[in-house]
C-alpha positions as CSV (number, residue, x, y, z in Angstrom):
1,X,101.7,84.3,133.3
2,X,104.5,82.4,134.8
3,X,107.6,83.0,133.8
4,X,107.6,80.0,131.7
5,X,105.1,81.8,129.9
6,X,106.7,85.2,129.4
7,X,109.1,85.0,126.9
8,X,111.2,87.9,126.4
9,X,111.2,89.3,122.8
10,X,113.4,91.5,120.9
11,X,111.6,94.1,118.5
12,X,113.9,95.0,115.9
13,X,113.1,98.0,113.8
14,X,115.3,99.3,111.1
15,X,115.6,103.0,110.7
16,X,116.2,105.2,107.1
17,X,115.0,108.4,107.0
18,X,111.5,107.5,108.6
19,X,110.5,110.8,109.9
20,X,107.8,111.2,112.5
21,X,107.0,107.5,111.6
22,X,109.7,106.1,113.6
23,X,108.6,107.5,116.7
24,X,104.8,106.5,116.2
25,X,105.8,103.3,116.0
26,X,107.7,103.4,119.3
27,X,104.9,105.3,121.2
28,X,102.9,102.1,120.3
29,X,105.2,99.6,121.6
30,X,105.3,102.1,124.7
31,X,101.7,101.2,124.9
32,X,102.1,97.7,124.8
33,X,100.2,95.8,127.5
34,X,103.0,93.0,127.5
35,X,106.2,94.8,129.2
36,X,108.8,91.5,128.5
37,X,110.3,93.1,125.5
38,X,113.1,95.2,124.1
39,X,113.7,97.4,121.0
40,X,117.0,97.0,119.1
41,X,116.9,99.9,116.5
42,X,119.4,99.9,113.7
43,X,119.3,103.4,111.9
44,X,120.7,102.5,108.5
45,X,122.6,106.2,108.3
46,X,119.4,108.5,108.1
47,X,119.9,111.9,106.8
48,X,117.1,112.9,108.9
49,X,116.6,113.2,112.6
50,X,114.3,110.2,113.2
51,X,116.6,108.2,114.9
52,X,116.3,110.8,117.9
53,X,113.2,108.9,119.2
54,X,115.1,105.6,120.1
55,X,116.6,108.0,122.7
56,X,114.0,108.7,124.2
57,X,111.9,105.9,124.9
58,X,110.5,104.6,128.6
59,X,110.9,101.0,127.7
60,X,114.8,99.2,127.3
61,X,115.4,100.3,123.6
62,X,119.3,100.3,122.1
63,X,120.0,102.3,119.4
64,X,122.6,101.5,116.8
65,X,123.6,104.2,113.9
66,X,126.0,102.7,110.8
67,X,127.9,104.6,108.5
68,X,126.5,103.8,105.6
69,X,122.8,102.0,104.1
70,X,123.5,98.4,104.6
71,X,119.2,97.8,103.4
72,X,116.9,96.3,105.3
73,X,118.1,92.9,105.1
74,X,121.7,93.3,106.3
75,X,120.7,95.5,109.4
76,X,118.3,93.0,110.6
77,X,120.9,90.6,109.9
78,X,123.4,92.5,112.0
79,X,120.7,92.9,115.0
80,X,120.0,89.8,115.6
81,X,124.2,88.5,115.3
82,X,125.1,91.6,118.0
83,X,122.7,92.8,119.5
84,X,119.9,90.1,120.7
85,X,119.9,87.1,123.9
86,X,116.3,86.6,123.1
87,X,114.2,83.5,122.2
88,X,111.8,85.5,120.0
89,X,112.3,88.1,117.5
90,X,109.8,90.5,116.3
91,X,110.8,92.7,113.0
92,X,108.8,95.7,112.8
93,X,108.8,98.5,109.5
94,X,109.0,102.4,111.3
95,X,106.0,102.5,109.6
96,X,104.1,100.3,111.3
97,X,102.0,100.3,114.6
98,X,100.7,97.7,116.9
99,X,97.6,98.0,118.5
100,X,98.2,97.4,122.5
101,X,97.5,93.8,122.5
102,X,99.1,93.2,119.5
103,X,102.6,91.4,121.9
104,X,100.0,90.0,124.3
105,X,98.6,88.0,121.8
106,X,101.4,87.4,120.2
107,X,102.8,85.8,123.2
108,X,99.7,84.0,124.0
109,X,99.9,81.9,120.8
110,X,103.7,81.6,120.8
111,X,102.4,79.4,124.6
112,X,99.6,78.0,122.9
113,X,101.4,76.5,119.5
114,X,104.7,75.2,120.5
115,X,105.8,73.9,116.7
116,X,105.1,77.0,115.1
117,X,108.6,79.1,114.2
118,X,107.4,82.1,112.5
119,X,103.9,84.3,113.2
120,X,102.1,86.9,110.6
121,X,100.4,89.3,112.1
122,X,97.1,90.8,110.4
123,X,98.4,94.5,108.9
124,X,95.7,97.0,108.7
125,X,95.9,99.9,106.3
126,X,97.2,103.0,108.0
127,X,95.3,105.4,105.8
128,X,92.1,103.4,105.7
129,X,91.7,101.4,109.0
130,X,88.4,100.0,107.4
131,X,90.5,98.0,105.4
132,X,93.3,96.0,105.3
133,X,97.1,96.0,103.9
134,X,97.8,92.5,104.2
135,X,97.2,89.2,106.1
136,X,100.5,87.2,105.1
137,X,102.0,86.7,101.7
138,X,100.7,84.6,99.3
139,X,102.9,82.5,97.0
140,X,101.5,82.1,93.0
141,X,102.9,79.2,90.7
142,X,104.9,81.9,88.3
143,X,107.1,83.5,91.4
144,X,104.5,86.7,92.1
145,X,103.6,87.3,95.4
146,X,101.8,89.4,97.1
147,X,100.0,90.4,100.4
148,X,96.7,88.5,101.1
149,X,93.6,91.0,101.3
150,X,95.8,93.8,100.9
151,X,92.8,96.7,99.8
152,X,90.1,94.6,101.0
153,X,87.8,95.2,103.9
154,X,89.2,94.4,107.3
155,X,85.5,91.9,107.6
156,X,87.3,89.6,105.3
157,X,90.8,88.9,108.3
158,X,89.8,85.2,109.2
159,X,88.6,84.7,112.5
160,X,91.1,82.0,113.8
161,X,94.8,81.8,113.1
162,X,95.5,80.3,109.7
163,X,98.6,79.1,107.8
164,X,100.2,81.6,105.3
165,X,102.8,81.4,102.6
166,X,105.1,83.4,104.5
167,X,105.1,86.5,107.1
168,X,105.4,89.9,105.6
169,X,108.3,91.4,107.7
170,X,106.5,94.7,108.3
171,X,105.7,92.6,111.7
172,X,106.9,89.6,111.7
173,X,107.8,87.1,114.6
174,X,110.8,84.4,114.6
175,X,111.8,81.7,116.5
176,X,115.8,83.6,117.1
177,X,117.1,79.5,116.5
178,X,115.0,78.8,113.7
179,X,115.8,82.0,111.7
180,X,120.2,81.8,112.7
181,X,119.0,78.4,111.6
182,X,118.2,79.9,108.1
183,X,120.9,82.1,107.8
184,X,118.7,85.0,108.4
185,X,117.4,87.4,105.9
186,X,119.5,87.2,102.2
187,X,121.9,90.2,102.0
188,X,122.0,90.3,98.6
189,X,118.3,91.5,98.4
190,X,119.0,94.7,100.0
191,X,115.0,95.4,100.6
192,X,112.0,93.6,99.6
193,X,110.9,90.1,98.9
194,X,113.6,88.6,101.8
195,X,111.0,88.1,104.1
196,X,109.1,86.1,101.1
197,X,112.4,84.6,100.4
198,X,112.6,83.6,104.1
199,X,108.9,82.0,104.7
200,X,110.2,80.0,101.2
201,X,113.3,78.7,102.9
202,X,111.5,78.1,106.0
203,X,108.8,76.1,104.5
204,X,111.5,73.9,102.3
205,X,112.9,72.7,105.6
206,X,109.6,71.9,107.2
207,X,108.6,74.7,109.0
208,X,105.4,76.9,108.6
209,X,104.2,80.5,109.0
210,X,100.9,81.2,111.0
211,X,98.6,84.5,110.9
212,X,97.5,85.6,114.4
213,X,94.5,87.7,113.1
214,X,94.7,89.4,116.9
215,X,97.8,90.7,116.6
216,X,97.3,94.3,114.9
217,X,99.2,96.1,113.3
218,X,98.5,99.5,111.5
219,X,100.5,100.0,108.3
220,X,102.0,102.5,106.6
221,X,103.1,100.3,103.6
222,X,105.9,101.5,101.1
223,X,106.1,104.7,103.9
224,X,110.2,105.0,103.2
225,X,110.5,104.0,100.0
226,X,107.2,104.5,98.1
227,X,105.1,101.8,96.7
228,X,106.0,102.4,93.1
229,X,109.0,104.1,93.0
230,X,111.9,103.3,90.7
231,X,113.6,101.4,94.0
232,X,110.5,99.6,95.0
233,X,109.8,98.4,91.3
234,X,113.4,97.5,90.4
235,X,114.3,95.8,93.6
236,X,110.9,94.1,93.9
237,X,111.1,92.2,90.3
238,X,114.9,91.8,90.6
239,X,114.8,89.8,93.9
240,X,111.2,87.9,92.9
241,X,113.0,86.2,90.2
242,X,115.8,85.6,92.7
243,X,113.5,84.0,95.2
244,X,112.0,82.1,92.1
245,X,115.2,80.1,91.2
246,X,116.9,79.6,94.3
247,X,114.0,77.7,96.3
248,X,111.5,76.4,93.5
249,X,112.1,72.6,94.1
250,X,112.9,69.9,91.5
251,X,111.2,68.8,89.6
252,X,109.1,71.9,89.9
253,X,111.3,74.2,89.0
254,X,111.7,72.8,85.5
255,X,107.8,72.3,85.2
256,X,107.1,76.1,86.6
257,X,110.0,78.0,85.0
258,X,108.0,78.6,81.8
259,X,105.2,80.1,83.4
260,X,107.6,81.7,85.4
261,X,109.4,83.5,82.0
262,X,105.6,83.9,80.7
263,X,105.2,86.0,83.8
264,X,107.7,88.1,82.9
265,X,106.7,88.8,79.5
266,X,103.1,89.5,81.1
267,X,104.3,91.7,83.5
268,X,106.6,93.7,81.3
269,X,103.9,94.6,78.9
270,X,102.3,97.0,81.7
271,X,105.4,98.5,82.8
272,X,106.2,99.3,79.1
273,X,102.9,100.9,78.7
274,X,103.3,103.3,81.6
275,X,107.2,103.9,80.5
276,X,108.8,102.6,82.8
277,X,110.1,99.4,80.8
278,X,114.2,100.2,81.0
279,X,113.7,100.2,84.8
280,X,111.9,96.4,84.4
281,X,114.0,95.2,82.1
282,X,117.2,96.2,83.7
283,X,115.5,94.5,87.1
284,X,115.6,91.4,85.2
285,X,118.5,91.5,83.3
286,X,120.3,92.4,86.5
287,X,118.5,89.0,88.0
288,X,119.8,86.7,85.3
289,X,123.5,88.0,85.5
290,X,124.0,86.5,88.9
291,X,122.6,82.5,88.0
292,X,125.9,81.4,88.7
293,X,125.7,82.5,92.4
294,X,121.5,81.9,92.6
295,X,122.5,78.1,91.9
296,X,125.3,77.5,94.2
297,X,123.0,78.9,97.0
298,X,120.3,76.8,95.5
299,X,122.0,73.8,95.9
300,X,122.5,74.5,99.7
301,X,118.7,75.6,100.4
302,X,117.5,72.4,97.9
303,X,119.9,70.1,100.3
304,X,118.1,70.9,103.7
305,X,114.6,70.4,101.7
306,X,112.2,67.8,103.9
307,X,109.1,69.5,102.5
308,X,107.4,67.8,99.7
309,X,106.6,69.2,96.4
310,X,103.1,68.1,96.4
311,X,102.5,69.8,100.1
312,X,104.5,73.1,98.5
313,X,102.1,72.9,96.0
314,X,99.2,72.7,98.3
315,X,100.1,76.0,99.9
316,X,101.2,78.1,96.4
317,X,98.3,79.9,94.3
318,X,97.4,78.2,90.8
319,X,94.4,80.7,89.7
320,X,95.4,84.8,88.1
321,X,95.5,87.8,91.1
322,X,92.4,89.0,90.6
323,X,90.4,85.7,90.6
324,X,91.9,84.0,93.6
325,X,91.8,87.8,95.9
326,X,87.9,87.4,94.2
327,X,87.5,84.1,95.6
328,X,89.4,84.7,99.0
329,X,86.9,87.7,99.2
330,X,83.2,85.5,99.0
């Protein structure tokens, strides 16, 4: 490649209490068959030990420790303010692993499809490398979203790059502009659904997200955190319903919003049955408190809108979970 072609790219990878995960993930960037990168890792005050392994890397790697957890979305935030000259930014989870190629190809389609600002990479389940964890985020008409494929076979990845809702920021790749652009990651999420909340703002001002089923990445999913745990559940349905309000378009919003509140009802009658409906409710109640702010920062995101609601539309999910992962599946 000439230099032209050989964009350097900033891996960003935010640290809490990973464990052993965090320095998997670096061997496999160590491995990494394009060399034009760096590794800014932001260790959000880990308990732990894990943050050890950013010292001790063969590859250009900072490492930045805070004083206190500033969550996922602020220390990305902070990364790519202080500590990044790059073009490119690639966010990658400590519990996630590219495959060797996985930069290569990444580079390779960030030469061979100029307009694009933001690439999904195809996430392969850790624990079961037969099948997958997710292949971008898909958006449904109520606000629910969730990882394309995730549980299906890996046979099912398609076999040219596709457009996607939104990147899931386990591995994620930005155009550095096009996200400062954005205002970066929302800090008020703390963890989970920004990077939904970020494909949504990014498509509302005309841009788009692409899957690069080449670019492999094996991952943990939920590693920190824990895929049901009270955080995971309260922060997940708290900032969904965020993300609902904020960037649903008029007149879509007003069409959508009672399918939206069906949702919730819906939803709530599972978490009630497994106990756990003070934790739900409390999600939501906590969601509904801060309207006042979620429509002064609507305003601004709905003010940069170029995209149309009929080509939003187009890319959002009408039919129930199950039936649309059964007919993604055939």
């Amino acid at each position: 490649m000439t230099l032209a072609q050989n964009p350097f790219i900033s891996v960003i990878v935010v640290n809490y209490n990973s464990g052993e995960m965090l320095s998997k993930a670096l061997s496999a960037l160590a491995e990494q068959t394009y060399s034009n990168f760096e590794v800014i890792v932001i260790d959000n005050h880990s308990m732990d030990n894990s943050w050890q392994a950013a010292e001790k890397t063969n590859f250009p790697c900072r490492l930045v420790r805070l004083n206190e957890n500033t969550g996922f979305a602020a220390a990305n935030n902070l990364a790519v303010a202080d500590y990044i000259q790059s073009d490119w930014i690639f966010f990658l989870n400590p519990d996630a692993y590219p495959e060797p190629e996985c930069l290569e190809e990444i580079v390779k389609n960030i030469n061979r499809i100029p307009n694009v600002d933001c690439f999904a990479c195809a996430l392969i389940d850790a624990n079961k490398p037969s099948h997958l964890d997710g292949v971008g985020d898909t958006y449904h008409i109520s606000g629910l979203h969730w990882r394309t494929g995730h549980g299906y076979p890996c046979n099912i990845t398609p076999a040219h790059p596709i457009e996607v809702f939104s990147a899931c920021a386990a591995a994620a790749v930005y155009r550095a502009e096009t996200y400062r652009q954005l205002g970066g990651f929302d800090e008020s999420y703390f963890a989970y659904s920004e990077d939904v909340d970020l494909g949504f703002r990014l498509r509302l001002i005309g841009g788009k997200s692409l899957l690069l089923p080449s670019a492999k990445v094996h991952h943990v999913g939920s590693g920190i955190t824990g895929s049901s745990s009270d955080f995971s559940v309260y922060h997940g349905h708290r900032n969904l319903t965020w993300t609902f309000i904020k960037n649903m378009p008029s007149p879509l919003i007003f069409i959508l919003l009672p399918i939206h509140l069906a949702m919730i009802f819906y939803v709530g009658f599972f978490y009630a049955a497994s106990g756990r409906l003070g934790l739900y409710l409390q999600a939501k109640i906590d969601a509904f408190k801060h309207v006042r702010s979620l429509l002064a920062q609507r305003k601004k995101i709905q003010s940069k809108r170029i995209c149309s609601c009929l080509s939003l539309l187009q890319m959002m999910v009408w039919l129930p979970r199950k039936a649309f992962i059964k007919a993604s599946a055939k």
